[in-house]
C-alpha positions in Angstrom: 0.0 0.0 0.0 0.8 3.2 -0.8 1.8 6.0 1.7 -1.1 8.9 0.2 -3.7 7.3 0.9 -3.2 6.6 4.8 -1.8 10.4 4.7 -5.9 11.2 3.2 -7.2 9.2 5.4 -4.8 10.2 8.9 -5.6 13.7 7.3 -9.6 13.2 7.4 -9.4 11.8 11.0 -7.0 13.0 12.6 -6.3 16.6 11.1 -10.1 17.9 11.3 -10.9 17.0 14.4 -7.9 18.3 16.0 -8.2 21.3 13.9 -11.5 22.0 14.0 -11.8 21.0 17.9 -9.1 22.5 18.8 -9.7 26.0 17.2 -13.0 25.8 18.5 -11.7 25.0 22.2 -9.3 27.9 22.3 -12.0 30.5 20.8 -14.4 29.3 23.8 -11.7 29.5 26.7 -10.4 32.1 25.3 -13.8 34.3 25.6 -13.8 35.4 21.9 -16.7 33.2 21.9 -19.6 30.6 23.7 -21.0 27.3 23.2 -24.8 27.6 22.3 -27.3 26.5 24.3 -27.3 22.9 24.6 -23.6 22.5 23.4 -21.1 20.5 25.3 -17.5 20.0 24.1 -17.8 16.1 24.0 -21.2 17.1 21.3 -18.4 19.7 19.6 -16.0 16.9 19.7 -18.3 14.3 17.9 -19.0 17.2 15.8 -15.7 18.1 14.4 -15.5 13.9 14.2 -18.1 14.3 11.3 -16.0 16.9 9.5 -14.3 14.5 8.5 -16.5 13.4 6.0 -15.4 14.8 3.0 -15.3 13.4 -0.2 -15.8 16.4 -2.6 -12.9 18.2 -1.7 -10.6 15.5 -1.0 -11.7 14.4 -4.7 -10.6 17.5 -6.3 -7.9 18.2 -4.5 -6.5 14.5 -4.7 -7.1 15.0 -8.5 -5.1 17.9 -8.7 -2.3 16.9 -6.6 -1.5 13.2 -7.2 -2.5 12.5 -10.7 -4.5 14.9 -12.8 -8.1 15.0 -13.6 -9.4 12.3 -11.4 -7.7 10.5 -8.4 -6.3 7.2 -8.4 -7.4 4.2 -6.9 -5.3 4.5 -4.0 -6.3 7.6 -3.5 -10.2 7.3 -3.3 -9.5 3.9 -1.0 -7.7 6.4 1.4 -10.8 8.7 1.1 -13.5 6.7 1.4 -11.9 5.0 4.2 -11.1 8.3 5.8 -14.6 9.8 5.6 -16.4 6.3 6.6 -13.7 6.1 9.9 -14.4 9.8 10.8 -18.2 9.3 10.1 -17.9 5.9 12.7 -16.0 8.0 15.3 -18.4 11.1 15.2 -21.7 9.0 15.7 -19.7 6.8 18.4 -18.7 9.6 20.1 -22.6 12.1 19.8 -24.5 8.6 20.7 -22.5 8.2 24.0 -22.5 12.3 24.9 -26.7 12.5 23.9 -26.9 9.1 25.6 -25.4 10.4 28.8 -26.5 13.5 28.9 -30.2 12.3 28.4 -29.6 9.7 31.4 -30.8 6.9 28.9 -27.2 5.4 29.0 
């Protein structure tokens, strides 16, 4: 196996939700902003989970980096199993936080 698509993929899951979590963390401690009403950071966590779901961009942009007009094989493998990873952590992850929350655990 080829080392791009693990990067795609390590990028999906691990890059956007410690990007988007993290950004969102600091912006709330930091006062520049608040959660909403009925936000918890484990539901922001789960949240920025599901942004990893992204098979548009990471099409075109695996198209224009690796190969050309379309993406290889490899490529879509690494997205696909990306998206369907970061999709699997985010409903894990909102299940358990609703679940518990609720007191239906």
């Amino acid at each position: 196996m080829h080392s791009a698509p693990v990067g795609i993929a390590l990028g999906l899951v691990v890059g956007k939700q410690l990007g988007i979590f993290s950004l969102c963390f600091l912006a709330v401690k930091s006062g520049i902003t608040s959660l909403p009403k009925g936000m918890t950071f484990p539901r922001l966590y789960g949240t920025a989970a599901l942004c990893g779901i992204g098979f548009t961009m990471s099409l075109f942009i695996g198209g224009l980096a690796f190969s050309g007009a379309a993406p290889d094989f490899d490529e879509r493998i690494g997205i696909i199993s990306g998206s369907i990873l970061s999709g699997v952590i985010g409903y894990i992850v909102l299940r358990r936080s609703l679940a518990s929350e609720s007191g239906t655990e």
